[in-house]
C-alpha positions as CSV (number, residue, x, y, z in Angstrom):
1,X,-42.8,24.4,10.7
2,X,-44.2,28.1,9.8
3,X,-45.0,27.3,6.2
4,X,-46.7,23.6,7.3
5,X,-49.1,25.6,9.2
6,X,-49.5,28.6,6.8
7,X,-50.3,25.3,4.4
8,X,-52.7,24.1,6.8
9,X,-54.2,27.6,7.4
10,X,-55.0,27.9,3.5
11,X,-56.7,24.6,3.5
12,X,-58.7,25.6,5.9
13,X,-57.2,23.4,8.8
14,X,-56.4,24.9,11.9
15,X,-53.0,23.6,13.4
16,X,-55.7,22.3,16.8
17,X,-58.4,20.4,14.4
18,X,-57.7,17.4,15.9
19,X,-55.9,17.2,19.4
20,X,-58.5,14.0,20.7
21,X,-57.6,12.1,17.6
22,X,-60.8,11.1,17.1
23,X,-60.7,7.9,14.8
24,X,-63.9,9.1,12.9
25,X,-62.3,12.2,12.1
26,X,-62.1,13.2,8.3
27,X,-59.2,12.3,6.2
28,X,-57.9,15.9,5.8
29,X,-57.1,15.7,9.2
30,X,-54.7,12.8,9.2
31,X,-52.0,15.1,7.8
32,X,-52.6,17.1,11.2
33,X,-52.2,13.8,12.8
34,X,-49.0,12.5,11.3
35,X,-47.4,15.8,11.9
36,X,-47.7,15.3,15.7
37,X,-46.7,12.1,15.8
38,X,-43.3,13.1,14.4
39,X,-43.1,16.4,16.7
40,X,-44.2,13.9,20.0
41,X,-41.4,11.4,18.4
42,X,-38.9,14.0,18.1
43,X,-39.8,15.8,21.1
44,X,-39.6,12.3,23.2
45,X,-37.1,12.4,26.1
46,X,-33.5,10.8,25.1
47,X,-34.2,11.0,21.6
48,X,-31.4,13.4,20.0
49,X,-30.6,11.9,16.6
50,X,-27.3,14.4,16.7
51,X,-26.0,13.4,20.4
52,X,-23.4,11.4,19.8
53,X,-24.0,8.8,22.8
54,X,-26.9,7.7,21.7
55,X,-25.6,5.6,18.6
56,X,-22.3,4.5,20.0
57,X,-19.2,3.8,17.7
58,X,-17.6,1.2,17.9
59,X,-14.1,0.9,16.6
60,X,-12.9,-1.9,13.9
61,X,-9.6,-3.1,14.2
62,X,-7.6,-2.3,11.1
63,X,-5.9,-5.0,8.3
64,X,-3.2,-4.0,6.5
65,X,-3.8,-4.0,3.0
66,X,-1.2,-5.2,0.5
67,X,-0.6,-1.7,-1.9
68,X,-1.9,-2.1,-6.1
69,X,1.6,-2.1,-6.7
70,X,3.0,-4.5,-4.9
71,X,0.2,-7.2,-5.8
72,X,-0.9,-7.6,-9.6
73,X,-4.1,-9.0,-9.4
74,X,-5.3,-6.3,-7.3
75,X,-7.0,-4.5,-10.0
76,X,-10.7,-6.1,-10.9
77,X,-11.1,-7.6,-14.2
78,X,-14.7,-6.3,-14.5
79,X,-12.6,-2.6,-14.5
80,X,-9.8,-3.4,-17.1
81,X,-12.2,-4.6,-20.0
82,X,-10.3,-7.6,-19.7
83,X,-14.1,-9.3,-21.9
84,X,-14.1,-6.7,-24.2
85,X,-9.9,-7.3,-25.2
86,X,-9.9,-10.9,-25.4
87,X,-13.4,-10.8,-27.6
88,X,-11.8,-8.5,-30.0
89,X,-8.4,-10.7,-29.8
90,X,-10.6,-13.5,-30.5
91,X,-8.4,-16.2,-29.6
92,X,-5.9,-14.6,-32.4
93,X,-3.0,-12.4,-32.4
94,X,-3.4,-9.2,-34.2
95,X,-1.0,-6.1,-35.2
96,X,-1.0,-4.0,-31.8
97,X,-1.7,-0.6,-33.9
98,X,-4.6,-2.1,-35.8
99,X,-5.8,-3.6,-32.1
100,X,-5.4,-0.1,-30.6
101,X,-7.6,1.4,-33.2
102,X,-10.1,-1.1,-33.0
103,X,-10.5,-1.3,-29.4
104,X,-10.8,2.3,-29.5
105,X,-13.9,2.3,-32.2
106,X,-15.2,-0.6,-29.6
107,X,-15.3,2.0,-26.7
108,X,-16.5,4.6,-28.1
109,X,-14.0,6.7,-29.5
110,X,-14.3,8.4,-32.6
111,X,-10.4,8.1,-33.4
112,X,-6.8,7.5,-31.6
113,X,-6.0,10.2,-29.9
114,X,-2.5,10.8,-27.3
115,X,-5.1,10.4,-24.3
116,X,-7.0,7.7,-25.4
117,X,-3.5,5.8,-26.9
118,X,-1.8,6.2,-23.1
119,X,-5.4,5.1,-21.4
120,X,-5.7,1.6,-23.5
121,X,-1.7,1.3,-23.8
122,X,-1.5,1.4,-20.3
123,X,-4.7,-0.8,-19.6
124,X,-3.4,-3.5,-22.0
125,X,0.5,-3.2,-20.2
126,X,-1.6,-4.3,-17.3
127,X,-3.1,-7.2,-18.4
128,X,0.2,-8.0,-20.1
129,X,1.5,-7.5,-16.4
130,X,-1.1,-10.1,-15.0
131,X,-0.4,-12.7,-17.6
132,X,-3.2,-12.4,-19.5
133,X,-1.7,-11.4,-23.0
134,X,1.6,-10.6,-24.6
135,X,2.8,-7.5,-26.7
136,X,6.1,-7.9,-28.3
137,X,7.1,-7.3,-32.0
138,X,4.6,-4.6,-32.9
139,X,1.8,-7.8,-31.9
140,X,-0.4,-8.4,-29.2
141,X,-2.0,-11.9,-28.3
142,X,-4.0,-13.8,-25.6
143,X,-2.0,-16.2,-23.6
């Protein structure tokens, strides 16, 4: 609060210019005015915004949740770029390194690198695992 009223003081203000809260009072003063009505609210009896009875918890039961692993559709489609695959498929099949490379210009990446090969292989494995297209013979296609 020491630089508020240092503030206050180089305005000109003093920190008691306006303890009757006179409503004709000039507009530099509502700053004075607004300042203790927060130090009256936080000064009011009961009100400790860091006691912990005073917002009480209460407890949620807990669901078990089925593990990623164990259910395939558990992974979004909005994450996967499941739009973006089946609009460069285009209804078609397409030779899977050709696709890779494409799909790779499409997000961004200036060429086929080891990281960015595991990141879309194993993004496309699972959508191949959720039934949404098929790689087999050096091909990929939308089922």
């Amino acid at each position: 609060m020491r630089p508020v009223f240092d503030r206050l003081r180089e305005l000109g203000i003093p920190p008691e210019a306006n303890r009757v809260r006179d409503p004709a009072a000039r507009p530099e003063n509502a700053t004075v005015d607004e300042l203790d009505a927060l130090i009256e609210q936080g000064n009011a009896p009961g009100h400790n915004p860091l006691d912990p009875q005073a917002a009480p918890i209460e407890p949620v039961p807990a669901e078990p949740h089925p593990l990623p692993a164990d259910d395939p559709t558990a992974m979004p489609v909005e994450g996967t770029g499941h739009r973006q695959v089946m609009a460069l498929l285009g209804g078609r099949s397409a030779p899977y390194e050709q696709f890779l490379r494409e799909l790779a210009r499409a997000r961004g990446c200036q060429r086929l690198g080891r990281k960015v090969r595991e990141g879309l292989e194993a993004e496309l494995a699972l959508l191949a695992g959720q039934g949404r297209l098929e790689i087999r013979d050096g091909e990929i296609r939308p089922l």
